[in-house]
C-alpha positions as CSV (number, residue, x, y, z in Angstrom):
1,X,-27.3,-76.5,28.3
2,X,-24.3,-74.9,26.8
3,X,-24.0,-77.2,24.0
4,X,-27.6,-76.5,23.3
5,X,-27.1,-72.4,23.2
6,X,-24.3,-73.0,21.1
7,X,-26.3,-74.9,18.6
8,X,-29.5,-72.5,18.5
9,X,-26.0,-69.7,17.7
10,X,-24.1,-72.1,15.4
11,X,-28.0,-71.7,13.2
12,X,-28.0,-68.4,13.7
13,X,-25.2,-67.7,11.9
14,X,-25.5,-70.4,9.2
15,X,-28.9,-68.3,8.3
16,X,-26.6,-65.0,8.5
17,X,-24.4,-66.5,6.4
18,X,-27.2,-67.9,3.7
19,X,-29.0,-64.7,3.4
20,X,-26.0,-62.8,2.6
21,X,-25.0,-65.2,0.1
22,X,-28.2,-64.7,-1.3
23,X,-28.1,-61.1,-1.7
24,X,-24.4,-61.3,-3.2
25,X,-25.6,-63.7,-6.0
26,X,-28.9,-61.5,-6.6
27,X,-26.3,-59.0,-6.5
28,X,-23.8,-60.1,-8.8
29,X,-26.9,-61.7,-11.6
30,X,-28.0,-57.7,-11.4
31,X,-24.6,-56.2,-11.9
32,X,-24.0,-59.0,-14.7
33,X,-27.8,-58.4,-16.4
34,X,-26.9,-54.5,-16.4
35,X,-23.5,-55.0,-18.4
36,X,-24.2,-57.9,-20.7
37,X,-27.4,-55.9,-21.9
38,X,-26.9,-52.3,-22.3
39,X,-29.4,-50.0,-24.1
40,X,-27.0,-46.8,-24.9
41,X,-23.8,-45.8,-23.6
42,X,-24.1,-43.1,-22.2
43,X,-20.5,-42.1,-21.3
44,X,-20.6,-38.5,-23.7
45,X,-21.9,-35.8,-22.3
46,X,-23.1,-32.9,-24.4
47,X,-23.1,-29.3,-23.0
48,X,-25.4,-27.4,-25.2
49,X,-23.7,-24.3,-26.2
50,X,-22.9,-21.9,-24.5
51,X,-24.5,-21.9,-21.7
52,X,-23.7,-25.3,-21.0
53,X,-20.5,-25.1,-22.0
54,X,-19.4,-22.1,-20.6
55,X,-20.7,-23.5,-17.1
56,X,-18.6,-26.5,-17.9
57,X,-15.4,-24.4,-18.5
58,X,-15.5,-22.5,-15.4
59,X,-16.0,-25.5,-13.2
60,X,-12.5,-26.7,-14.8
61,X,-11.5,-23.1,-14.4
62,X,-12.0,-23.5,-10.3
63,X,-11.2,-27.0,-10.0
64,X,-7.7,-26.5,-11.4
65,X,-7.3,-23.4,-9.3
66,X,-8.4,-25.4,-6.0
67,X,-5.9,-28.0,-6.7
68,X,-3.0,-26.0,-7.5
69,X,-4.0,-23.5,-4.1
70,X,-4.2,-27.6,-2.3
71,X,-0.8,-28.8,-3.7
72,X,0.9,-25.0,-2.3
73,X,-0.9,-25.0,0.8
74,X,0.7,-28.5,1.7
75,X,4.1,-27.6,0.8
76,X,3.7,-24.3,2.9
77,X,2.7,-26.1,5.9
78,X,5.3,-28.4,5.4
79,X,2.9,-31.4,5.4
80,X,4.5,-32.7,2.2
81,X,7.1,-34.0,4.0
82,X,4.9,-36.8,5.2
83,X,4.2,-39.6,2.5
84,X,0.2,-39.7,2.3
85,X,0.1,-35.8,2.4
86,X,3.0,-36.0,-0.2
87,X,1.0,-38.8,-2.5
88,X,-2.0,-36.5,-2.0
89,X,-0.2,-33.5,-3.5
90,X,0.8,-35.5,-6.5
91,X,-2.8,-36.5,-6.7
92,X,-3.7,-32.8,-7.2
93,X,-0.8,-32.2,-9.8
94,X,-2.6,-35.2,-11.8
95,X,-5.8,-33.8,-11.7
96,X,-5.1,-30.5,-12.2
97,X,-3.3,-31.6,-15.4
98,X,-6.5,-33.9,-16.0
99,X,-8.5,-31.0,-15.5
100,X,-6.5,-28.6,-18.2
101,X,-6.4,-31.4,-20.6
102,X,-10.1,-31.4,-20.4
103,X,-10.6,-27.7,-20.8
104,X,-7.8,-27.5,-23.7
105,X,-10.1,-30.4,-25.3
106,X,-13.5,-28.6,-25.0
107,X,-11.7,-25.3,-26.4
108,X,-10.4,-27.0,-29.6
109,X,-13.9,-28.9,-30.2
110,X,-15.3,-25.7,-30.2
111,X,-12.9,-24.6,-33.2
112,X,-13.2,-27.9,-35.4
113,X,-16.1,-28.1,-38.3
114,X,-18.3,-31.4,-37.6
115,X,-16.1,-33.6,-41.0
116,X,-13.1,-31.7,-39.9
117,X,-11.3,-35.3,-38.2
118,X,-13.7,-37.4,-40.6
119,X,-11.5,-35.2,-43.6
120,X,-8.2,-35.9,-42.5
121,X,-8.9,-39.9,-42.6
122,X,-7.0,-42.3,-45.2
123,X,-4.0,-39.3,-45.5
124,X,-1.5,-38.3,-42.9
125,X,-3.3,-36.4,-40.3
126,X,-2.5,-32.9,-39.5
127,X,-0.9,-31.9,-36.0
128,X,-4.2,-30.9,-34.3
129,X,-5.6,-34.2,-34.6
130,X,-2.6,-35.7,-32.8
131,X,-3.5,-33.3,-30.3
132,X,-7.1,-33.8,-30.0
133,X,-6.7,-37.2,-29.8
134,X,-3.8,-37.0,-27.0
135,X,-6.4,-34.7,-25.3
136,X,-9.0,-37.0,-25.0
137,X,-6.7,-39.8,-23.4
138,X,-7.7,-37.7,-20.2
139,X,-8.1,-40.8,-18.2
140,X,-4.5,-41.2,-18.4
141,X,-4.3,-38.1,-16.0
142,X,-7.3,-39.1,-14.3
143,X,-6.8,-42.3,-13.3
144,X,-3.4,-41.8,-12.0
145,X,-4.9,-39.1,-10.0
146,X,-7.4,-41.0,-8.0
147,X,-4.8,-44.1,-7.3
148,X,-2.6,-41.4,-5.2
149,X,-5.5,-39.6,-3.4
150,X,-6.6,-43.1,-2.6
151,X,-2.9,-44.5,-1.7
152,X,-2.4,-41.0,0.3
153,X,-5.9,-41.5,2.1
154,X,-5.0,-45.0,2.7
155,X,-1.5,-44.4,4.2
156,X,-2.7,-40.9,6.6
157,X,-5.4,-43.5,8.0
158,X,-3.1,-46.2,8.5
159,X,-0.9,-43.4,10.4
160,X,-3.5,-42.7,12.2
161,X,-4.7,-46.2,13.5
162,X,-1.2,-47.0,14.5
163,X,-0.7,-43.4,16.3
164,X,2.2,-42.1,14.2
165,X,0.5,-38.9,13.9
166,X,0.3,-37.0,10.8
């Protein structure tokens, strides 16, 4: 009788098993049909001007703000001194940085003539196309960013499964 129970479970979860496989592979064939066939990238985003852009601006504006108010906050209450508060502090230094980088970007687009970096090609380039160019490596501020907030997260939860407080 309890070899019989065990069967009709043993099935049970073969099933469980077989439809989930099935829904990784239909899964994975739609992730894979959405990269290997894309219409447009559409990775730029245009802020008509100036609305747009002004709106834009201002959310760097408060962003960087927040995350400069976050990282002295911790260090008033002393919470740095713990190491996923203290990798969540870095986190805001990165994207505050990120966040300046974009709005120094945005400012100096707003300055340059549509053939202005399309000019400077096949002779030295001037300085400000160093810059512009260095400003729109954001990601390298960016990405950094997000792998402390997630290492910080990561390490105040595993703190607090193991009861070592925060």
């Amino acid at each position: 009788m309890q070899s019989k129970s065990c069967g009709k479970q043993r099935g049970r979860l073969y099933r469980q098993r077989r439809r989930s496989g099935l829904w990784k592979v239909l899964g994975a064939s739609i992730l894979a049909a959405a990269i290997l066939s894309p219409e447009g990238a559409s990775a730029l985003q245009v802020h008509p001007a100036p609305e747009g852009l002004y709106a834009h601006q201002i959310g760097h504006a408060f962003f960087t703000v927040a995350m400069g108010m976050f990282v002295f906050w911790l260090q008033r209450r002393g919470l740095a001194g713990n190491r996923g508060w203290r990798y969540i502090q870095v986190a805001c230094v990165f994207l505050a940085a990120w966040n300046l980088a974009a709005m120094s970007g945005h400012i100096l687009e707003l300055h340059l003539t549509e053939g202005a970096v399309a000019s400077a090609a096949g002779s030295q380039p001037p300085l400000w196309v160093w810059i512009l160019y260095g400003l729109k490596m954001d990601h390298l501020l960016c990405v950094p960013g997000m792998a402390f907030l997630y290492a910080g997260l990561r390490r105040l939860r595993f703190e607090a499964r193991s009861g070592g407080g925060v």
